[in-house]
N, C-alpha and C positions, 0 to 999 in steps of 0.2 A: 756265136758259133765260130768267125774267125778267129776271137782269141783264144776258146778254146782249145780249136786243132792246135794254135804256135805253143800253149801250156803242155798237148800233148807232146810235139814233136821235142818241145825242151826236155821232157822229161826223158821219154826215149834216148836219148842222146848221150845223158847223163847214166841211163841206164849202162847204155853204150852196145845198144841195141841200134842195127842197121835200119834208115827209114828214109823216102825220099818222097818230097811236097809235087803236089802240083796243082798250079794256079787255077781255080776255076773259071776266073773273069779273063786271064792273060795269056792261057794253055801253055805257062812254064812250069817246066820240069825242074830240079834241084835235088840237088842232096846225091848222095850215095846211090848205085847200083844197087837194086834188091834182088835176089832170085824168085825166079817164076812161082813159087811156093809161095811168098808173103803176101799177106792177108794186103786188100786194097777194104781202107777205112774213110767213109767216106761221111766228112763233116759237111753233110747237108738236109736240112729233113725234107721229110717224104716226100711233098708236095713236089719240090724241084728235082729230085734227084736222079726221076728217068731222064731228065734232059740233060745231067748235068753229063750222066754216063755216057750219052751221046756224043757228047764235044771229045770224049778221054779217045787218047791213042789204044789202038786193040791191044797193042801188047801190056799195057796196062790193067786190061779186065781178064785178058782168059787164062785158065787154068787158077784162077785165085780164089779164095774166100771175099764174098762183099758183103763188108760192114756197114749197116747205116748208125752212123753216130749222131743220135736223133734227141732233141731235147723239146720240152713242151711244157706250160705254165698250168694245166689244168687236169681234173685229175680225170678227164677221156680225150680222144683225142679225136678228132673231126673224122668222117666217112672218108673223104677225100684222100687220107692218107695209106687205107688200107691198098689203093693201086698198086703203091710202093712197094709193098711187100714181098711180090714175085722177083722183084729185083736182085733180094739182101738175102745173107742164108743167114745171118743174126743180127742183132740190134745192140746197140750200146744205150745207157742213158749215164745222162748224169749224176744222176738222184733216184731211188725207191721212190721217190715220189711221182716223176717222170716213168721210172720202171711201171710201175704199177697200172700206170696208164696206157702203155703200150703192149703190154699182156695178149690185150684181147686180138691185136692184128693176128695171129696165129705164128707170129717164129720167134725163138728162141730170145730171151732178154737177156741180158746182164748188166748189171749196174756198176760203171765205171767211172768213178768220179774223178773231177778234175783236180789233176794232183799240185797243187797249190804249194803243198809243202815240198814236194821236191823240188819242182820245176829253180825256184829258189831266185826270185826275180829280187835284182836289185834296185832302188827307188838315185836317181841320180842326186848330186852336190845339193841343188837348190832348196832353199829357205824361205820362213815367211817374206822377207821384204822383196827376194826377187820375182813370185808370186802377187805385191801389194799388199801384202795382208796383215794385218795388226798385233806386236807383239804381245800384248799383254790378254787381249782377249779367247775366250774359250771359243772356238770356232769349231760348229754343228757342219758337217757336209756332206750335200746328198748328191752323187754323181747318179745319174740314169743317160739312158740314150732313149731319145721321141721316138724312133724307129720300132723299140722295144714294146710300146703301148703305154702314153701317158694316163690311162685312166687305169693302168694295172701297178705302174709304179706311183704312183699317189700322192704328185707334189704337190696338189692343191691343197688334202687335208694336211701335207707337210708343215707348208708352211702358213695354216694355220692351229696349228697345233705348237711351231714355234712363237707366233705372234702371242700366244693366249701366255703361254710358259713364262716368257722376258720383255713381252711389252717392247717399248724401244730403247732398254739395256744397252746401252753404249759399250758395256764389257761386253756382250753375248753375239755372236754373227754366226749367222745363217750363210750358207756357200752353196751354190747350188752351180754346182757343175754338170752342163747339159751338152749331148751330143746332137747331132742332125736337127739343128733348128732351121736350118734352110729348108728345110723341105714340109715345116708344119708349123705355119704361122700360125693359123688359129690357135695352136698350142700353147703356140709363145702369148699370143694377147690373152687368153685366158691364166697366164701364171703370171704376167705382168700384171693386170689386173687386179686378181690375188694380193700380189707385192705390195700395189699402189706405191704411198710414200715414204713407206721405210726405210731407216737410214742404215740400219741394220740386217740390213738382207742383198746378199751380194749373187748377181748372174753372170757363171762364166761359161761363156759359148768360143773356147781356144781348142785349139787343135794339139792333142799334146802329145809329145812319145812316149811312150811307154814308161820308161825309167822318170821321166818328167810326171808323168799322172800319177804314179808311184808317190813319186818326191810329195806331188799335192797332198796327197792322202796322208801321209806323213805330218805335215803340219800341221794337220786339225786334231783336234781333242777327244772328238765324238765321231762317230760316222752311222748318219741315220736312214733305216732304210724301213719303211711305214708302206710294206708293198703289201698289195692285195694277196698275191698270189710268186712264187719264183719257182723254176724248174731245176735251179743248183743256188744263184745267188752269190756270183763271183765278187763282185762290189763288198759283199762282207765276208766273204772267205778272207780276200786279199786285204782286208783292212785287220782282220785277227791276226793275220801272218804279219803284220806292220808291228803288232801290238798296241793298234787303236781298240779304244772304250767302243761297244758296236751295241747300239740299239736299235731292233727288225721286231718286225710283224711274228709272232709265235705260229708260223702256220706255213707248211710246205715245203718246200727242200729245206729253205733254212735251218729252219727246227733241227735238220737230220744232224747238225755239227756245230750249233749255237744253242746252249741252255742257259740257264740262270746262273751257271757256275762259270763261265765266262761271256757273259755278254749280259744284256736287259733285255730280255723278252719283253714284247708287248702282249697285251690280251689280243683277244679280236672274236667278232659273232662272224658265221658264214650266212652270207649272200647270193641272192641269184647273178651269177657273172653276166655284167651288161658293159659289150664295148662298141662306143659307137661306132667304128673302124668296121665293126664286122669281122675281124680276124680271131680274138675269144669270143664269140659270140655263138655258145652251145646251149643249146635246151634242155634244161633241168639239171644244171652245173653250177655250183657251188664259188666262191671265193671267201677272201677271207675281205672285212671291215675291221681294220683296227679301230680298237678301243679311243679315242683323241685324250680322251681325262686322263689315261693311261699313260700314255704317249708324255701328257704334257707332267706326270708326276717324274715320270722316270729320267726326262730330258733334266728337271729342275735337280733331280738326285744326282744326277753324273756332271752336271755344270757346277755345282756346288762342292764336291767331294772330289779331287785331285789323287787321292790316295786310292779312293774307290776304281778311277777311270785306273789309275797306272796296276793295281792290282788284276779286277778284269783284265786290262789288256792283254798283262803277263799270261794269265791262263787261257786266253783266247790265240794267244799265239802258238803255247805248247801244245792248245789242243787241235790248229790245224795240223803241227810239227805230226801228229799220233795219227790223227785221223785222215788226212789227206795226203799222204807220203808215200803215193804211187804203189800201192799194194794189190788194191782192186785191178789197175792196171796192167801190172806185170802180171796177175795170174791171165786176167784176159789174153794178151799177149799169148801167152805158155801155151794157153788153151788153145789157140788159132794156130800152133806148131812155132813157133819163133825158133824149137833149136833147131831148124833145117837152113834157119837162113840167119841166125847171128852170129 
């Protein structure tokens, strides 16, 4: 959610459309003066959001348009959320696939994706070696954050799906770039676990900035994402815009800007979504199981063919450039009145 509001606010800016943040954790203000007129978009979903409106200065809420810019992994979306709704006079999502799910609240949807292609982030200086990481080898990497739901993002059949693909391939590395480990050991012992003694399978739990995680993503050859379920799927938007080779689960927002024409779809059968966290945890709700044989043909096709990965990438790139280039935005924008106050 947070990076997506700073994707938004970069974009705006670039539009050159007036816009100013403010901190939900810190109650700072920034940016530019808005008039009374602009819309207050508020990247928090439902659940939190009557409180969040609580901490906001008045002059921040009245007379405005409230957006709730709401994102969600599954394709209904919990009771609890419908509270929200008297809050917001429309809804943003990030994906039709997200949209769709939030339909049934009863206000107004639109599907605004994160513009990826505009915003136009750039990855800083560094390389494999300042990184650690090995020049010669094809390097697989699955960035997630545990916060997110380790049983929706799928590292355990990850990496076994890489173990089955290269065995302990001394050219072939595995990267697993993971956020909020502190806060979910049993996570971590269960992918350590997993790992066991591979010499070929690397855990990075660093803290990184932006242009820095960029740079990562950069270096590796593949970027694999074997998710149950995603509500936009920013980790492989942003690895298309790199012009990284990107193999994902064929199922849910992904799908919406990743085909077979630039990237590897995976198969996958849908499932009853079971999270043991309780957080996706709906009754008579669907996810996706990728395929693993699948998984492990397509990883061995894009580690072996260099022309293959630099071709996709190319078209994975042009095709965030087309398809995520702040379009759905600026109409929303338009839509909410923006020329009274840009």
């Amino acid at each position: 959610m947070g990076e997506g509001a700073r994707l938004m606010v970069a974009a705006l800016r670039k539009l050159g459309i007036l816009c100013a943040t403010w901190d939900i954790d810190t109650c700072r203000l920034d940016g530019e003066a808005v008039g009374p007129g602009a819309p207050l978009i508020m990247h928090v979903n439902a659940p939190m959001l009557p409180a969040a409106l609580l901490r906001m200065p008045r002059t921040l809420k009245i007379e405005r348009k409230v957006i709730g810019y709401w994102a969600w992994e599954l394709p209904v979306v919990p009771d609890t959320w419908r509270h929200a709704r008297r809050h917001v006079h429309e809804i943003w999502a990030p994906s039709r696939f997200t949209a769709d799910a939030l339909i049934p609240l009863g206000r107004p949807v639109r599907v605004v994706e994160h513009p990826v292609g505009l915003a136009d982030q750039t990855p800083s200086a560094r390389d494999r070696t300042s990184f650690g990481l090995p020049e010669k080898a094809v390097i697989v990497l699955v960035s997630f954050n545990l916060a997110s739901s380790m049983v929706r993002k799928n590292p355990i059949d990850t990496i076994l799906a890489f173990r089955e693909a290269f065995g302990d391939s001394e050219d072939r590395l595995l990267l697993l770039k993971i956020g909020h480990t502190e806060n979910y050991p049993e996570d971590m012992v269960a992918i350590r676990d997993t790992v066991g003694n591979a010499t070929n399978i690397r855990i990075d739990m660093h803290h990184y900035s932006g242009a820095d995680r960029l740079a990562l993503m950069g270096c590796c050859d593949i970027v694999l994402s074997l998710h149950r379920s995603e509500g936009f799927g920013l980790v492989v938007a942003e690895a298309m815009a790199l012009g990284r080779c990107v193999i994902a689960t064929n199922w849910s927002a992904t799908a919406e800007f990743m085909d077979s024409t630039c990237g590897l779809p995976v198969a996958y059968s849908l499932v009853p979504a079971h999270d043991p966290r309780g957080v996706l945890e709906m009754p008579q709700t669907c996810w996706a199981l990728p395929d693993r044989h699948a998984a492990v043909q397509v990883l061995r096709l894009a580690a072996d063919n260099p022309d293959l990965r630099k071709r996709l990438g190319k078209a994975g790139q042009d095709r965030i450039a087309e398809h995520l280039h702040g379009a759905s935005l600026l109409n929303a924008i338009n839509a909410a009145g923006v020329e009274t106050w840009r």
